[in-house]
PABATI-495078 format. One record per residue (C-alpha): x, y, z. Coordinates in pm, whole numbers, always signed. Layout:
! PABATI-495078
[fiti [X; Y; Z]]
...
***
This chain:
! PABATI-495078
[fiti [-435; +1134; +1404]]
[fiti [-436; +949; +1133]]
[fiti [-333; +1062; +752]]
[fiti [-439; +940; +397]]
[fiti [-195; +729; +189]]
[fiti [-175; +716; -163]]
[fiti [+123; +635; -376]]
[fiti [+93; +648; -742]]
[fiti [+361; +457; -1022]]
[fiti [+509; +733; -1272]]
[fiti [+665; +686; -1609]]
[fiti [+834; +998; -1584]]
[fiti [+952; +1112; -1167]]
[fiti [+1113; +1417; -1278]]
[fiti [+815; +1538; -1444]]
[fiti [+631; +1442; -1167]]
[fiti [+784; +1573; -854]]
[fiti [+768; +1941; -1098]]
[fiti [+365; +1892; -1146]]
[fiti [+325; +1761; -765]]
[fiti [+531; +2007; -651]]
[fiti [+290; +2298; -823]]
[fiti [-15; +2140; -762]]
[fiti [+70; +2103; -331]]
[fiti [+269; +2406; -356]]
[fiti [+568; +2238; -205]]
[fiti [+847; +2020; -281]]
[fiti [+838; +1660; -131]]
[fiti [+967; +1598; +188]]
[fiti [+1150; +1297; +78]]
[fiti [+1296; +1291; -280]]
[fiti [+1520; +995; -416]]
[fiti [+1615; +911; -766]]
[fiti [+1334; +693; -799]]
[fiti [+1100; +802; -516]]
[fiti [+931; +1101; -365]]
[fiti [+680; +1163; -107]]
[fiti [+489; +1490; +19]]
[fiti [+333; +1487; +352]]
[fiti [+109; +1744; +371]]
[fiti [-126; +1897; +643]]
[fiti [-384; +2087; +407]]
[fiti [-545; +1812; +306]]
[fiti [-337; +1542; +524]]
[fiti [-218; +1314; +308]]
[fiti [+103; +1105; +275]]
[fiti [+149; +1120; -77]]
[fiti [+424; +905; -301]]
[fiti [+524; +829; -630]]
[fiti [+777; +610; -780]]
[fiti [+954; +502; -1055]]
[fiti [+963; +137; -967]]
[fiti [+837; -37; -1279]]
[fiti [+500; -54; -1196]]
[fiti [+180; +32; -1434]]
[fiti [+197; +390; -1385]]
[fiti [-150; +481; -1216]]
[fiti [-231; +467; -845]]
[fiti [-36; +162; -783]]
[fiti [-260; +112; -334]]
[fiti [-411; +380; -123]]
[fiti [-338; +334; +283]]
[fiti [-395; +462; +622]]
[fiti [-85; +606; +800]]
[fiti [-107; +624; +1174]]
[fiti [+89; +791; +1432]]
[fiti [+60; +540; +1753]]
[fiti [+70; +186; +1786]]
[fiti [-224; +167; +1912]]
[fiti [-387; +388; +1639]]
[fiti [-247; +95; +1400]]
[fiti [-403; -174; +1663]]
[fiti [-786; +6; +1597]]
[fiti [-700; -18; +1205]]
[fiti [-612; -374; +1216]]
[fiti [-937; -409; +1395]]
[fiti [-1111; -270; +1198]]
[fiti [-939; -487; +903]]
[fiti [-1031; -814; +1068]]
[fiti [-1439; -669; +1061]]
[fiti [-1401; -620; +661]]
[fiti [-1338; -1004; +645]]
[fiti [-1105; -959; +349]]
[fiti [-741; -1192; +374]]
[fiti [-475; -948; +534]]
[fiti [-86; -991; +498]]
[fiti [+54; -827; +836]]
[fiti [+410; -760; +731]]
[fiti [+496; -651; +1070]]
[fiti [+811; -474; +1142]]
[fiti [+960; -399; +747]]
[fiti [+1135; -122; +551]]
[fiti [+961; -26; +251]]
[fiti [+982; +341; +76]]
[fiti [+1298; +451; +214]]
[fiti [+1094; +442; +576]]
[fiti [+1124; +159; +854]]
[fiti [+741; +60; +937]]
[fiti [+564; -175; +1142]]
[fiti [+258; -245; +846]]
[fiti [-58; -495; +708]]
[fiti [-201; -533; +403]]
[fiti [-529; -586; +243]]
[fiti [-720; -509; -108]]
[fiti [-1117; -430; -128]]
[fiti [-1350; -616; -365]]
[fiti [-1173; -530; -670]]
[fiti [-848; -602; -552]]
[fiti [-727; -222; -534]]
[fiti [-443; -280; -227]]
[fiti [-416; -135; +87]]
[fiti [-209; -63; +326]]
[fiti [-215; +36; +702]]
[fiti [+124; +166; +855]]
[fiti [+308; +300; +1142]]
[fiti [+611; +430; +1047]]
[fiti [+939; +412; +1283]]
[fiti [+1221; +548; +1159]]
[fiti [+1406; +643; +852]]
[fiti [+1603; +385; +590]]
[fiti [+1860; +440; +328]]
[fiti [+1706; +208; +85]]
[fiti [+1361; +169; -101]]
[fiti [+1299; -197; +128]]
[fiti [+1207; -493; -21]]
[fiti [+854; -604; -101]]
[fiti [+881; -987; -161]]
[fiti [+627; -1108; +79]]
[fiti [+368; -796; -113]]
[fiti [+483; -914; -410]]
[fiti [+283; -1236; -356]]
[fiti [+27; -1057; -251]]
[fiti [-36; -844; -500]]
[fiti [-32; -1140; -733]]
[fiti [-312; -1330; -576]]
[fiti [-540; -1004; -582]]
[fiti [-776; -1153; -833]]
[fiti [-995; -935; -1014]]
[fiti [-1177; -1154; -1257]]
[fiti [-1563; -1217; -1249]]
[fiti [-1486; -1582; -1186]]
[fiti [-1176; -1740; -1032]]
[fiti [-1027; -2057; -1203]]
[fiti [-1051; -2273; -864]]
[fiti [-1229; -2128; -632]]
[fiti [-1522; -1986; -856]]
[fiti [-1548; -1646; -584]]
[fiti [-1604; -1307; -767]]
[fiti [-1322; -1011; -725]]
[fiti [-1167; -1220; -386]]
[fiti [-800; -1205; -247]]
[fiti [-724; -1597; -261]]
[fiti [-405; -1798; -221]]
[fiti [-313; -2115; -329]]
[fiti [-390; -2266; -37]]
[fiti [-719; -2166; +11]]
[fiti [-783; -2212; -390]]
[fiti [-704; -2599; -328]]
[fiti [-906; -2604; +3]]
[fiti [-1234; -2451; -114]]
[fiti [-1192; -2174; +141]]
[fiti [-1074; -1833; +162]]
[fiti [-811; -1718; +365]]
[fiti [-923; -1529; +699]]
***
């Protein structure tokens, strides 16, 4: 079955995990001094928030699955949007192992699809979705390629194309 993702960027995590915590009724599941996470069943949602240094907001929304071949339909079903997708595979990111793609809609609001394996001691590092994240254009008009909100690289900016 598959669960809702969305991770937000805080100014203020202890303040946070305090209104969370009232609003759910719980306490996260996972709490680090820059990191927590709720996973709740009512609704069933996988929900984070960190103090990374990101705008604070909802920083990507996601689909967390609990089979790999629940994450094989969702990758399907990413190739049908025909929108570029960065498949990470096997990474540790959020103090979890995970075995995850990304992708960003039309207005280049990321998103990611995950299977997670097992547990980490550290947050993971997001170099590859760093590059990403920067090539999620959401301008009315690209400077080389001229395509409305699109995902492009720098490779497909100097080809003309998009990337598949």
């Amino acid at each position: 079955m598959k669960r809702l993702h969305v991770h937000v960027s805080v100014d203020d995590l202890t303040g946070s995990i305090r209104f969370y915590s009232a609003l759910f009724g719980s306490a996260p599941t996972i709490a680090k001094p820059d990191y927590a996470k709720w996973m709740l069943d009512d609704p069933r949602v996988n929900f984070a928030i960190s103090s990374r240094g990101g705008q604070a907001g909802v920083d990507h929304l996601g689909i967390e699955v609990e089979t790999p071949e629940e994450l094989k339909e969702v990758y399907g079903r990413l190739q049908q949007a025909e929108r570029p997708v960065l498949e990470e595979g096997a990474t540790t990111c959020c103090y979890a192992k995970s075995e995850k793609a990304w992708t960003s809609d039309p207005q280049g609001l990321l998103w990611e699809s995950f299977l997670t394996t097992g547990e980490s001691t550290i947050y993971g590092d997001d170099v590859a979705l760093a590059g990403f994240r920067a090539s999620a254009v959401k301008e009315e008009s690209s400077a080389c390629c001229g395509a409305k909100s699109a995902l492009v690289t720098e490779a497909a900016c100097c080809s003309g194309a998009q990337n598949d």
